[in-house]
TIRO-2110 file (N, C-alpha, C; in Angstrom, 1 decimal):
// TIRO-2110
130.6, -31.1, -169.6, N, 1, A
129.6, -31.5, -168.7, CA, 1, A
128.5, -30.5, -168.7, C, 1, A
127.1, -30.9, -168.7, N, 2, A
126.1, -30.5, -168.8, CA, 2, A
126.0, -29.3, -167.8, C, 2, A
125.9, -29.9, -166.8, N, 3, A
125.6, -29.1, -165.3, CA, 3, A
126.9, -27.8, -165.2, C, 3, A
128.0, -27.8, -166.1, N, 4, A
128.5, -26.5, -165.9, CA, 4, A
128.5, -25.6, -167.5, C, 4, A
127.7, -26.2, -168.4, N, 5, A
127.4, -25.2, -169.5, CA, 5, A
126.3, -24.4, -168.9, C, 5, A
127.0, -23.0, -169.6, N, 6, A
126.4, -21.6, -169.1, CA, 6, A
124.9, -21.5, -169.9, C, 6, A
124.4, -22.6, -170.9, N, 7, A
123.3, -22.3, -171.5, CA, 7, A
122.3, -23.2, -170.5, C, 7, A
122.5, -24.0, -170.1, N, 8, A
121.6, -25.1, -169.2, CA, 8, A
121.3, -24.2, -167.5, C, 8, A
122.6, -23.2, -167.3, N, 9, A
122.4, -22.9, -166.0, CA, 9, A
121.1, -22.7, -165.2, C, 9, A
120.4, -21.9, -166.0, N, 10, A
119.3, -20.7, -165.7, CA, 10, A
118.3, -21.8, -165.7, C, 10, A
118.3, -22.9, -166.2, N, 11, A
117.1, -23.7, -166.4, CA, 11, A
117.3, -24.7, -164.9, C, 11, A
118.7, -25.3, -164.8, N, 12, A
118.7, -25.9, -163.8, CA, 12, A
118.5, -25.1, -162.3, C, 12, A
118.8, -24.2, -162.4, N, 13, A
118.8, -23.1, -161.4, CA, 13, A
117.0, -23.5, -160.9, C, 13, A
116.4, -23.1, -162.1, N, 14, A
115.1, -22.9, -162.1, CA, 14, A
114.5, -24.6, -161.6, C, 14, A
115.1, -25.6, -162.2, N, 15, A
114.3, -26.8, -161.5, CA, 15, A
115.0, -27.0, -160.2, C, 15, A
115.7, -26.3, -159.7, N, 16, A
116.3, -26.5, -158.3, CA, 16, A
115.2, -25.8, -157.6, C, 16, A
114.9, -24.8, -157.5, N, 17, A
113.9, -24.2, -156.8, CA, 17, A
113.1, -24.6, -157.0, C, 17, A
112.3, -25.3, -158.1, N, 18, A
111.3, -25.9, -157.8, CA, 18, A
111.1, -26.9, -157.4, C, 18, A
112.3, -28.0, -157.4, N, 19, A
112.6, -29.2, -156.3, CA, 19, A
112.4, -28.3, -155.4, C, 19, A
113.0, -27.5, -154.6, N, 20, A
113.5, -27.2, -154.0, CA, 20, A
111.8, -26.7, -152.8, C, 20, A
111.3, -25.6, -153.7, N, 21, A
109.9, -25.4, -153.5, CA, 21, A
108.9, -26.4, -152.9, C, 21, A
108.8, -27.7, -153.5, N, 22, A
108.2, -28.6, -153.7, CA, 22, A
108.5, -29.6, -152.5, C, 22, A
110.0, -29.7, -152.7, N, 23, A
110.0, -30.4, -151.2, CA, 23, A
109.3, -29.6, -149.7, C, 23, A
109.9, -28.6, -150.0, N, 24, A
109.7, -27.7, -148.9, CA, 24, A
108.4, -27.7, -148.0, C, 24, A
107.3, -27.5, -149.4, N, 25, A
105.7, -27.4, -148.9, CA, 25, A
105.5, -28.6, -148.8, C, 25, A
106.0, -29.6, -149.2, N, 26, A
105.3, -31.0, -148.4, CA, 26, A
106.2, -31.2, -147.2, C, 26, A
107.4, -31.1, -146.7, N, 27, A
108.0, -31.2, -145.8, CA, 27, A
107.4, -30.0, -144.7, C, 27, A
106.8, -29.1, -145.0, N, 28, A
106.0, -28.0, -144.3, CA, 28, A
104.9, -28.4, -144.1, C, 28, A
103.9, -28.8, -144.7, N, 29, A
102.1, -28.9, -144.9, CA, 29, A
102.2, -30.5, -144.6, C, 29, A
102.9, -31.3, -145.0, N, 30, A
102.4, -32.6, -144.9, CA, 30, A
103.5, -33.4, -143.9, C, 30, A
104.5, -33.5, -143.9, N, 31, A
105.3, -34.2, -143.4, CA, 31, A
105.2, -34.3, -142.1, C, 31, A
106.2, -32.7, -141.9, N, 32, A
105.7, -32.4, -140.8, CA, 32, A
105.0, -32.2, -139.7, C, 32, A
104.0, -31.9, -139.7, N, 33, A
102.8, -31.8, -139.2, CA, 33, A
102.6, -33.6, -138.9, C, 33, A
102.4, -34.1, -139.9, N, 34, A
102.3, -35.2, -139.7, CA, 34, A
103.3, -36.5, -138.5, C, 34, A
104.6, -35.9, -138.3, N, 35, A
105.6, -36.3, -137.5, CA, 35, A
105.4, -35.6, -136.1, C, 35, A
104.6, -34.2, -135.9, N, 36, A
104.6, -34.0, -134.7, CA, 36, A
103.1, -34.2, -134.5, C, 36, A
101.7, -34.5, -135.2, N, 37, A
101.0, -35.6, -134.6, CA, 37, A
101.3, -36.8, -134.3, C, 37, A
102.3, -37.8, -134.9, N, 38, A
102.6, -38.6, -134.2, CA, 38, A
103.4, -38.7, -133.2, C, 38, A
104.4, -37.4, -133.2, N, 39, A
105.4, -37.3, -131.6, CA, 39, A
104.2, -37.1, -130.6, C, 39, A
102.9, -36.3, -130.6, N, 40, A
102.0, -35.9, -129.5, CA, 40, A
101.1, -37.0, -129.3, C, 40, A
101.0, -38.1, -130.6, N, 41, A
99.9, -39.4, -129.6, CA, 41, A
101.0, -39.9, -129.2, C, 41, A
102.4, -40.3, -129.7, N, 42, A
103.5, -40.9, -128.8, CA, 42, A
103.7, -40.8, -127.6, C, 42, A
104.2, -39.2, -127.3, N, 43, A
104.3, -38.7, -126.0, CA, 43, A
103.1, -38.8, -125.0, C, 43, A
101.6, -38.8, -125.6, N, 44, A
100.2, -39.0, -124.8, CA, 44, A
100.4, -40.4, -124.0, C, 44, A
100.7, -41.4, -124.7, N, 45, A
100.5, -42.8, -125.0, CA, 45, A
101.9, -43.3, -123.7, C, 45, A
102.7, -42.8, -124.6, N, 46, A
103.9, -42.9, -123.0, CA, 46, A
103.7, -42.0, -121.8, C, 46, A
103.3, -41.0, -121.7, N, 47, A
102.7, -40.4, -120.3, CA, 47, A
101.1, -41.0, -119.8, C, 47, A
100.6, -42.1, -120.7, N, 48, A
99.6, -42.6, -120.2, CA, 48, A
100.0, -43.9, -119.5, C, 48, A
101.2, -44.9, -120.1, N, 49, A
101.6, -45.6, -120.3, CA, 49, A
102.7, -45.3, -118.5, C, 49, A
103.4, -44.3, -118.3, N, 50, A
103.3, -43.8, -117.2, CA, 50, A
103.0, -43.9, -115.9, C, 50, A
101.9, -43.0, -116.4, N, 51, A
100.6, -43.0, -115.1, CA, 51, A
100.1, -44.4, -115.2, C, 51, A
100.5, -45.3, -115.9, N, 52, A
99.9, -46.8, -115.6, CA, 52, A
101.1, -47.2, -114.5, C, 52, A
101.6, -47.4, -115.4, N, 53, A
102.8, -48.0, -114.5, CA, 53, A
103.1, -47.5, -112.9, C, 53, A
102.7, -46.4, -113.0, N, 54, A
102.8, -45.9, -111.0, CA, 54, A
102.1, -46.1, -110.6, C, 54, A
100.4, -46.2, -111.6, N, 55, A
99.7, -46.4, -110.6, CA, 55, A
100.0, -48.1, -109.9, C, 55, A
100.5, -49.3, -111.2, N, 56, A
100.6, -50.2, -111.1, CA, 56, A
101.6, -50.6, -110.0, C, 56, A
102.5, -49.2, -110.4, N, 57, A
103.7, -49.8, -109.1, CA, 57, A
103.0, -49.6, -108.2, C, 57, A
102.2, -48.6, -107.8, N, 58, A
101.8, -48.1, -106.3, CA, 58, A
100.5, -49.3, -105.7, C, 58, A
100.0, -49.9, -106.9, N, 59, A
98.9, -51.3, -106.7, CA, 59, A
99.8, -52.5, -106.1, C, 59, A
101.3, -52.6, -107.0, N, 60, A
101.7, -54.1, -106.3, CA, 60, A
102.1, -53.3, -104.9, C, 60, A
102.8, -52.5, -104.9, N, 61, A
103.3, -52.0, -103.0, CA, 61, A
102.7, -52.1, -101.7, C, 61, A
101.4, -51.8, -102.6, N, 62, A
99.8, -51.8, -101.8, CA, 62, A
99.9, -53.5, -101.4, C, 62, A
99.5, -54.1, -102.6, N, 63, A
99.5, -55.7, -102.1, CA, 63, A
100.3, -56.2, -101.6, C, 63, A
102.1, -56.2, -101.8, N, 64, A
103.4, -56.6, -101.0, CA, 64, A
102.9, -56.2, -100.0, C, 64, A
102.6, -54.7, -99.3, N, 65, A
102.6, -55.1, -98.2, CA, 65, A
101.2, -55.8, -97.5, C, 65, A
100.2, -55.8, -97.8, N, 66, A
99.5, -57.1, -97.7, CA, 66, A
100.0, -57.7, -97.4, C, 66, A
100.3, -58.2, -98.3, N, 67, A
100.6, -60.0, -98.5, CA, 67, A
102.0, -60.0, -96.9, C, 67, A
102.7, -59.1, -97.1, N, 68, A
103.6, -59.4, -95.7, CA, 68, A
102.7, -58.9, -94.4, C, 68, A
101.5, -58.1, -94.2, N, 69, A
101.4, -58.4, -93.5, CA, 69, A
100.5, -59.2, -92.9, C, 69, A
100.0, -60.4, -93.8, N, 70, A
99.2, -61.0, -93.9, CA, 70, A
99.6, -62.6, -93.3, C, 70, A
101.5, -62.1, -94.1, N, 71, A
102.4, -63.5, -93.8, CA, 71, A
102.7, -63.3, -92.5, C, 71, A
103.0, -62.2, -91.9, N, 72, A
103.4, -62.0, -90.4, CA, 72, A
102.2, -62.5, -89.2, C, 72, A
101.1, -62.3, -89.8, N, 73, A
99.7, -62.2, -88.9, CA, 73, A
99.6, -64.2, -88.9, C, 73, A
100.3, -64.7, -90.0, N, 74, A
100.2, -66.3, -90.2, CA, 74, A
101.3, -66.7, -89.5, C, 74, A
102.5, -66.3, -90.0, N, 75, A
103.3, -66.3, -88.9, CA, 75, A
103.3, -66.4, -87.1, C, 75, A
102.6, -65.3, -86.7, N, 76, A
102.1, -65.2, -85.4, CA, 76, A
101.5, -66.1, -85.1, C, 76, A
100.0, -66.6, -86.0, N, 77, A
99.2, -67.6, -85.5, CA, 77, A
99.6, -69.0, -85.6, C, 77, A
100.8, -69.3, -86.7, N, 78, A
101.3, -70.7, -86.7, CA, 78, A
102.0, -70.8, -84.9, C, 78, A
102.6, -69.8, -85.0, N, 79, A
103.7, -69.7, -83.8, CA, 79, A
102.5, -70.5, -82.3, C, 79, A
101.7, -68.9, -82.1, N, 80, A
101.0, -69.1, -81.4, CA, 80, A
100.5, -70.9, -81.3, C, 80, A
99.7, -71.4, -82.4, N, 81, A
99.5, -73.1, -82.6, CA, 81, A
100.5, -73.8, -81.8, C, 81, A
101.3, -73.7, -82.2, N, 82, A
102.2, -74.5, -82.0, CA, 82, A
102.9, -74.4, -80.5, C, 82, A
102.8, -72.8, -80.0, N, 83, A
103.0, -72.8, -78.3, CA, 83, A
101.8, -73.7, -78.0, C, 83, A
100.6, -73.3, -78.3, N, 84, A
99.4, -74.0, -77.7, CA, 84, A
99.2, -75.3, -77.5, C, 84, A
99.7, -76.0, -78.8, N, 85, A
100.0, -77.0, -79.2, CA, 85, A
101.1, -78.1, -77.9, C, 85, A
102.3, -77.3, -78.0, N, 86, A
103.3, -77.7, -76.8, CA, 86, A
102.5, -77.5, -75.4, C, 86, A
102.2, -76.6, -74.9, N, 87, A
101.6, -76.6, -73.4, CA, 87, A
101.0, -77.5, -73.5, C, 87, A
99.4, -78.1, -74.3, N, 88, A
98.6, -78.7, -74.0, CA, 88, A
99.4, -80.6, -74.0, C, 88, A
100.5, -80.6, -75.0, N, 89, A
101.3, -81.9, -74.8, CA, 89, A
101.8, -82.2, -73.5, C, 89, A
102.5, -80.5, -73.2, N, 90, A
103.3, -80.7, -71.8, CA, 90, A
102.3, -80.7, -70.9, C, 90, A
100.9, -80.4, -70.8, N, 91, A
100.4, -80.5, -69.9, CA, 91, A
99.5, -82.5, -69.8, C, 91, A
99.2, -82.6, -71.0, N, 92, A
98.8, -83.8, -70.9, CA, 92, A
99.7, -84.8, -70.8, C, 92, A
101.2, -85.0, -70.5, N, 93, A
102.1, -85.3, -70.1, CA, 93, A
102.4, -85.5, -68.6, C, 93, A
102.1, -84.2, -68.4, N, 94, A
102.6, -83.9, -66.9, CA, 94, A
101.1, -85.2, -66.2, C, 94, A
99.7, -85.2, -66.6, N, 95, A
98.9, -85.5, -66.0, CA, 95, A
99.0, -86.8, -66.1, C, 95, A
99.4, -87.3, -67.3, N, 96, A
99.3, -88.8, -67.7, CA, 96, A
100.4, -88.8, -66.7, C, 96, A
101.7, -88.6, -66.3, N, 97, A
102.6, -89.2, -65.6, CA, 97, A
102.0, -88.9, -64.5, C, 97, A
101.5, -88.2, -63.3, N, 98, A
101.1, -87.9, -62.1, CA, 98, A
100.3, -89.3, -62.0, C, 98, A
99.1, -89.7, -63.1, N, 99, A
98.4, -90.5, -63.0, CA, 99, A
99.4, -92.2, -62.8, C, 99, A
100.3, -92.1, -63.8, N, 100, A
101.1, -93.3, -63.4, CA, 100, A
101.5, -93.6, -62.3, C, 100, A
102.3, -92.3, -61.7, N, 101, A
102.8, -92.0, -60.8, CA, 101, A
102.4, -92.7, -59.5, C, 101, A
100.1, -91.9, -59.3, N, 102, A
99.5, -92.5, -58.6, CA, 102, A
99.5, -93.7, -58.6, C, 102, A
99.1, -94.6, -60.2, N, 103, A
98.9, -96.2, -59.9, CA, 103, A
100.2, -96.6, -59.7, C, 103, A
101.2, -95.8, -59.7, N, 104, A
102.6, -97.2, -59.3, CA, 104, A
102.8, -96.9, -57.4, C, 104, A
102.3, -95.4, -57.2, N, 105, A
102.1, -95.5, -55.9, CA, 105, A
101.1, -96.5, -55.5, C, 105, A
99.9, -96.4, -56.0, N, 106, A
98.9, -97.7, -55.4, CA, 106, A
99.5, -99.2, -55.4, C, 106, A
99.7, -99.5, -56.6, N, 107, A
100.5, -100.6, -56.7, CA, 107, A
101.3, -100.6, -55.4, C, 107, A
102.0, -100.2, -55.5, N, 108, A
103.3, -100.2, -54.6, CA, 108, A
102.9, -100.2, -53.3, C, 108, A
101.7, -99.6, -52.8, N, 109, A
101.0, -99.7, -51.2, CA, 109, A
100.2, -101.5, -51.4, C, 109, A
99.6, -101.6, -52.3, N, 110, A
99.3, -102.8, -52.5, CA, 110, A
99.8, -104.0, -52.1, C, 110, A
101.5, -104.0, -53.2, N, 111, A
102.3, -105.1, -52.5, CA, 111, A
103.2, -105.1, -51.5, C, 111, A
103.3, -104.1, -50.8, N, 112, A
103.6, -103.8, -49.8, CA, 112, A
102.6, -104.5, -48.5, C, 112, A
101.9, -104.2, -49.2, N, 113, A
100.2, -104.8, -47.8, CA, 113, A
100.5, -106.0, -47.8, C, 113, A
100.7, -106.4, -49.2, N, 114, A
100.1, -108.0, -49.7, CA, 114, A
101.6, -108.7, -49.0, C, 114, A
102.7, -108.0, -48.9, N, 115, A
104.1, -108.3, -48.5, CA, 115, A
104.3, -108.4, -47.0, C, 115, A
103.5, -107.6, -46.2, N, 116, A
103.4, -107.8, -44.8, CA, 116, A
102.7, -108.7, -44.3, C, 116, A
101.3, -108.7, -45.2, N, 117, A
100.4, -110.1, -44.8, CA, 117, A
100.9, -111.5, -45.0, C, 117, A
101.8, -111.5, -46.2, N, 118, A
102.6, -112.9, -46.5, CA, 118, A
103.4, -112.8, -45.2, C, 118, A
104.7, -111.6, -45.1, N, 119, A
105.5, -111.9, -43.8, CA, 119, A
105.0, -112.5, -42.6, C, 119, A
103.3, -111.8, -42.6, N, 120, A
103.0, -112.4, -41.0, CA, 120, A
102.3, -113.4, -41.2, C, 120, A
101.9, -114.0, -42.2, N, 121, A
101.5, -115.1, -42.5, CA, 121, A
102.6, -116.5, -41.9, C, 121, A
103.9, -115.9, -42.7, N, 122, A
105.0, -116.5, -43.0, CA, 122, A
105.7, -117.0, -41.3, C, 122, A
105.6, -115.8, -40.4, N, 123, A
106.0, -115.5, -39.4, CA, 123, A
105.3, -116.6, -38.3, C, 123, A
103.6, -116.4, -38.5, N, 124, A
103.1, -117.3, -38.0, CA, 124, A
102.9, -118.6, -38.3, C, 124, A
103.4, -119.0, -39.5, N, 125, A
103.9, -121.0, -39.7, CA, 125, A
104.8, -120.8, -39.4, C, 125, A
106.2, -119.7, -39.5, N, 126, A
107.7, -120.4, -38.8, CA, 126, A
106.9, -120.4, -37.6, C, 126, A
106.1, -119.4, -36.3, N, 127, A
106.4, -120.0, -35.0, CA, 127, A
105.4, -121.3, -34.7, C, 127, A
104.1, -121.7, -35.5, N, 128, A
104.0, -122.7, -35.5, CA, 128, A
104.9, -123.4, -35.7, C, 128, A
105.4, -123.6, -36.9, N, 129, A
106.6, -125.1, -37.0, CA, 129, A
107.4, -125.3, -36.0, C, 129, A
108.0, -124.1, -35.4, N, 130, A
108.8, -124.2, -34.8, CA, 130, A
108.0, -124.8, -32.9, C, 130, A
107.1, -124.6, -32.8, N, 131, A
106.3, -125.0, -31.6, CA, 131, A
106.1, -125.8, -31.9, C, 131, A
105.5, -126.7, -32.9, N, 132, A
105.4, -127.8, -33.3, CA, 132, A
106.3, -129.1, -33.2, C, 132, A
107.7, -128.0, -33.7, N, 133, A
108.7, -129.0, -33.8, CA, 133, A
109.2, -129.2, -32.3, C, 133, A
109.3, -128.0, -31.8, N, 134, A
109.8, -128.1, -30.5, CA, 134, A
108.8, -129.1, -29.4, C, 134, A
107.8, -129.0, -29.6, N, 135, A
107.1, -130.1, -28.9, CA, 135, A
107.4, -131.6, -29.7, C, 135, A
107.9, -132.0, -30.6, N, 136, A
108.3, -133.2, -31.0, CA, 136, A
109.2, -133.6, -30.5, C, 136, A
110.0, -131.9, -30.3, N, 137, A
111.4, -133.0, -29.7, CA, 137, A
111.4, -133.3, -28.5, C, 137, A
110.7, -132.1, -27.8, N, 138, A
110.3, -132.7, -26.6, CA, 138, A
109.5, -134.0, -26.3, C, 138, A
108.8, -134.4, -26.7, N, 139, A
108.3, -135.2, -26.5, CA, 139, A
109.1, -136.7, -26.5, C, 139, A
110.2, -136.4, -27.8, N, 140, A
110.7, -137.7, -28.4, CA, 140, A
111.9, -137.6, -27.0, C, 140, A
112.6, -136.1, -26.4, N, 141, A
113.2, -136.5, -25.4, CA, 141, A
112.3, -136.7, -24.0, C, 141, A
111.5, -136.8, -23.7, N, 142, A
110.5, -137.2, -22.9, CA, 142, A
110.4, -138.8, -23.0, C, 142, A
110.6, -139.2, -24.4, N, 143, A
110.2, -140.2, -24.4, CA, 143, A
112.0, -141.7, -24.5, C, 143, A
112.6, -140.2, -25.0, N, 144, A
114.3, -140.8, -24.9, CA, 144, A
114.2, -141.1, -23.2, C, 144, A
113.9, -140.2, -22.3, N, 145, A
114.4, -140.1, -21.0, CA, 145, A
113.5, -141.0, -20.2, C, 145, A
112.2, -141.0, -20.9, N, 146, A
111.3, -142.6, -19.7, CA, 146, A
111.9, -143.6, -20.8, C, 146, A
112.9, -144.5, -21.6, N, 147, A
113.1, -145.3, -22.1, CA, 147, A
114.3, -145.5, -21.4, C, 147, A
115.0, -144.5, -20.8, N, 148, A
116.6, -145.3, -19.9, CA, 148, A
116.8, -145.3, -18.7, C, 148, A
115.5, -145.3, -18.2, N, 149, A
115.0, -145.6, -16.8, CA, 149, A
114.8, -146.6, -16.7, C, 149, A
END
């Protein structure tokens, strides 16, 4: 084997160092260098990236609570509607019935009037008829009694 003859050593020795050399200064001057500018725009980019994102969290937090307290203030004023809403039913309720109330009370004094005037209406043909009749029969026994004389 090549790589353990004692005549080739000194030479491979020698291209080992200078691989060796070779890698080195590019892995020093170029590589390098090169991998930790891109770790520091990386690292920039995600600490910018970051400060976005908090500020973004701290923008939606801002608006959530907005928005809730915005839903609560809607909240309140549906609520409110809708008390206002009920009173004004219950009140226009209450009036419409008072109002029936009154016309069934009128009504009701009405045929009650109209009910006593019929009674005495009524009152005064029974005692006419009945004076009426009662002079017929009198008469017809007036006239029974001069007939059996």
């Amino acid at each position: 084997m090549p790589q353990f003859d004692s005549q080739f050593f000194a030479s491979q020795i020698f291209w080992v160092c200078v691989c060796f050399g070779v890698l080195w200064g590019a892995m020093h001057w170029w590589v390098v260098p090169r991998v930790r500018d891109i770790q520091k725009i990386r690292s920039s980019k995600v600490g910018t990236v970051m400060e976005e994102v908090r500020q973004l969290h701290a923008k939606s937090t801002e608006i959530r609570s907005q928005c809730d307290a915005q839903q609560e203030i809607l909240e309140k004023t549906f609520q409110h509607q809708i008390q206002s809403l009920a009173q004004a039913q219950e009140k226009a309720m209450a009036e419409h019935l008072l109002q029936l109330k009154s016309r069934f009370d009128l009504e009701m004094s009405r045929i009650k009037d109209e009910l006593n005037t019929l009674e005495q209406t009524f009152t005064d043909h029974l005692k006419t008829d009945a004076l009426e009749i009662a002079q017929v029969l009198i008469q017809r026994q007036k006239e029974s009694s001069h007939g059996d004389r």
